[in-house]
C-alpha positions as CSV (number, residue, x, y, z in Angstrom):
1,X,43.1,-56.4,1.0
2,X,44.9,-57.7,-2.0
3,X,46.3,-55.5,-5.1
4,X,48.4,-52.6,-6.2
5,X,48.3,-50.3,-2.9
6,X,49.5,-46.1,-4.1
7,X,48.8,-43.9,-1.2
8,X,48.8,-39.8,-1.4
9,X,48.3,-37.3,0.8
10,X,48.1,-33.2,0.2
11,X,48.2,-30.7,2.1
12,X,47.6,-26.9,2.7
13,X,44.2,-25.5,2.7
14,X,42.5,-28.8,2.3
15,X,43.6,-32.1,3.4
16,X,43.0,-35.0,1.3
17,X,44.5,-38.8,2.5
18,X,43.8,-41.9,0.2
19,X,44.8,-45.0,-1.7
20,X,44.5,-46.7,-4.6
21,X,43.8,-50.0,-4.7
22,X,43.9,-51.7,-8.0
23,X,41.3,-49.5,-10.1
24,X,39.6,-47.9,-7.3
25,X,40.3,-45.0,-5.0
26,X,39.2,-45.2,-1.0
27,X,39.5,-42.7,1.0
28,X,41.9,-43.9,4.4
29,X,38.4,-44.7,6.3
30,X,37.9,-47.3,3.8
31,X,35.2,-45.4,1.3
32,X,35.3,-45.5,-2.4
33,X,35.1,-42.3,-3.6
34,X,36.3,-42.9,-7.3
35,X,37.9,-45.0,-10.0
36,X,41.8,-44.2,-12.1
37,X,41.5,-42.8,-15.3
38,X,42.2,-46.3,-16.8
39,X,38.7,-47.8,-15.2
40,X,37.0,-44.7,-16.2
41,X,37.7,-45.0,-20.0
42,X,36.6,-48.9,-19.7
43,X,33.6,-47.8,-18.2
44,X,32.9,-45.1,-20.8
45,X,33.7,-47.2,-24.3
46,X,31.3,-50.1,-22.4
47,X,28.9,-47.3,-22.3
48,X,29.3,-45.7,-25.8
49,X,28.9,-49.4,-27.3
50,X,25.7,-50.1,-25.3
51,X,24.8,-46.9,-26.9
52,X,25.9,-48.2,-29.8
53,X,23.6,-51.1,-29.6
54,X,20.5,-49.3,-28.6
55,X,20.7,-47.0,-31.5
56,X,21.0,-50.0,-34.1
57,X,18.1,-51.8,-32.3
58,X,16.2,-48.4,-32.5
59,X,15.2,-48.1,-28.8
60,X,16.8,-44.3,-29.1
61,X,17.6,-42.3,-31.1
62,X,21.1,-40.6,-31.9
63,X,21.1,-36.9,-32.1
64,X,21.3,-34.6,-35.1
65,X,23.9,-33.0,-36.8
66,X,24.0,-29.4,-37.0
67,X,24.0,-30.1,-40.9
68,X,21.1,-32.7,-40.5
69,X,19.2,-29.8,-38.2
70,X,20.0,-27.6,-41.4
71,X,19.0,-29.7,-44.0
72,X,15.6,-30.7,-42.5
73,X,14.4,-26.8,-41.8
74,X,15.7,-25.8,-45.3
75,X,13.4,-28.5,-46.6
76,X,10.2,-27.5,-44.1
77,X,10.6,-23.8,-45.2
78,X,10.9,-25.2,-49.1
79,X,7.2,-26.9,-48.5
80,X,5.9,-24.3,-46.5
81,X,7.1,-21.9,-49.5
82,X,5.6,-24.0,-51.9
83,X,2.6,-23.7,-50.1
84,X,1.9,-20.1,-49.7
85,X,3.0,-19.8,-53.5
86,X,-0.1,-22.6,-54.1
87,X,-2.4,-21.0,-51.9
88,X,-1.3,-17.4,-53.9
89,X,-2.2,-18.8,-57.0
90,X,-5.4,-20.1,-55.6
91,X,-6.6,-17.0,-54.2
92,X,-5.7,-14.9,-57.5
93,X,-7.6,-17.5,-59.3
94,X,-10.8,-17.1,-56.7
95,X,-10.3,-13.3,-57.7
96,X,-10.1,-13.3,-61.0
97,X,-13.3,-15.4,-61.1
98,X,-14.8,-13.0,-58.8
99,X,-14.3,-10.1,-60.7
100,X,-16.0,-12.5,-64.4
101,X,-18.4,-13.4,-61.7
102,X,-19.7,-10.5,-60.4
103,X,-18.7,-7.4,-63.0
104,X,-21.3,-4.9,-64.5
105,X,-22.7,-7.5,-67.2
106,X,-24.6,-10.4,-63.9
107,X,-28.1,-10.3,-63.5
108,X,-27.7,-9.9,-60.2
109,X,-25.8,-8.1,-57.4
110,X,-22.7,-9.4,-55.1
111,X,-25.6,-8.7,-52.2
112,X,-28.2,-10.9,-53.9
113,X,-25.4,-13.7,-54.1
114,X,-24.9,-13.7,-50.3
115,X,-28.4,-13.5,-49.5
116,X,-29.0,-16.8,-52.0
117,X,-25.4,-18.3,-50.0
118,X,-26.9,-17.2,-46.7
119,X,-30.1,-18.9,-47.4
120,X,-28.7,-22.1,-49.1
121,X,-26.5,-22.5,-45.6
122,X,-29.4,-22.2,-43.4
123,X,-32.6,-23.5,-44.8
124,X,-33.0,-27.2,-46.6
125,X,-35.4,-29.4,-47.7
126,X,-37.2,-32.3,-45.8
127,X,-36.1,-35.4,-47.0
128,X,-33.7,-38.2,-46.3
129,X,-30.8,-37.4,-48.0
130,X,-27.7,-35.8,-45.9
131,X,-27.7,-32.3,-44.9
132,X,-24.8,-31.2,-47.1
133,X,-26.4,-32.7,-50.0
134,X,-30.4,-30.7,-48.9
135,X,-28.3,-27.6,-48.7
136,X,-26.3,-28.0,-52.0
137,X,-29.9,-28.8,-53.9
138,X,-31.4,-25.8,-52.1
139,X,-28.4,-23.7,-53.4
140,X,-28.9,-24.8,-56.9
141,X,-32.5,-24.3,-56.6
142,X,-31.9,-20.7,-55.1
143,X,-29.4,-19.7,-57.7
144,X,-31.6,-21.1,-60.7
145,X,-35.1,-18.8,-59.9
146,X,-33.0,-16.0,-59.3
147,X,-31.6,-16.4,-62.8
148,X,-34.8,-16.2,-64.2
């Protein structure tokens, strides 16, 4: 074999006999069991740039920053506080035109409403038109006789 030849041997517990041979290190059998420090760091930054590569092509993706993991769940809790404070509004709008809807001065009762809703849901008329429309003009059809 040609190159650099280092052998080493230790001993105590364990025995360990080897060489180096140029980058590589063989055990005295002949075996490769490893590489210097020197081949390992080639080996590495050839790895890191193919890395490199692949990220800019966009096969993978690099991995996040503890600040960029931050950032994005402060901005996910922002919209999701955002909406809850929509949907509050929402709701105290839907009561607040409950309570004009239904107070003391309606014609009818909060019962006689879900009856009318009730029946607008489950019954339609037979014609062509689609069933969300039959049941919206059998709403309005319920709604309007009960007002009279």
């Amino acid at each position: 074999m040609a190159g650099n030849f280092t052998s080493f041997n230790w001993t105590g517990n364990n025995f360990f006999s080897g060489y180096v041979n140029n980058d590589n290190i063989y055990t005295y059998n002949g075996d490769l069991i490893g590489v210097n420090l020197k081949k390992y760091k080639e080996i590495e930054d050839g790895l890191i740039a193919c890395k490199n590569r692949l990220i800019e092509l966009g096969e993978i993706k690099p991995q996040k920053t503890p600040e960029e993991i931050i950032k994005e769940q402060s901005e996910m809790l922002d919209k999701q506080t955002l909406v809850m404070q929509q949907m509050a509004e929402t709701c105290q709008k839907l009561q607040e035109q409950l309570n004009n809807g239904f107070g003391k001065n309606n014609q009818f009762s909060t019962s006689e409403c879900k009856e009318q809703s009730a029946n607008c849901l489950t019954t339609g008329t037979q014609n062509d038109r689609p069933d969300e429309d039959k049941n919206t003009a059998r709403c309005n059809a319920s709604v309007s006789k009960s007002k009279k």
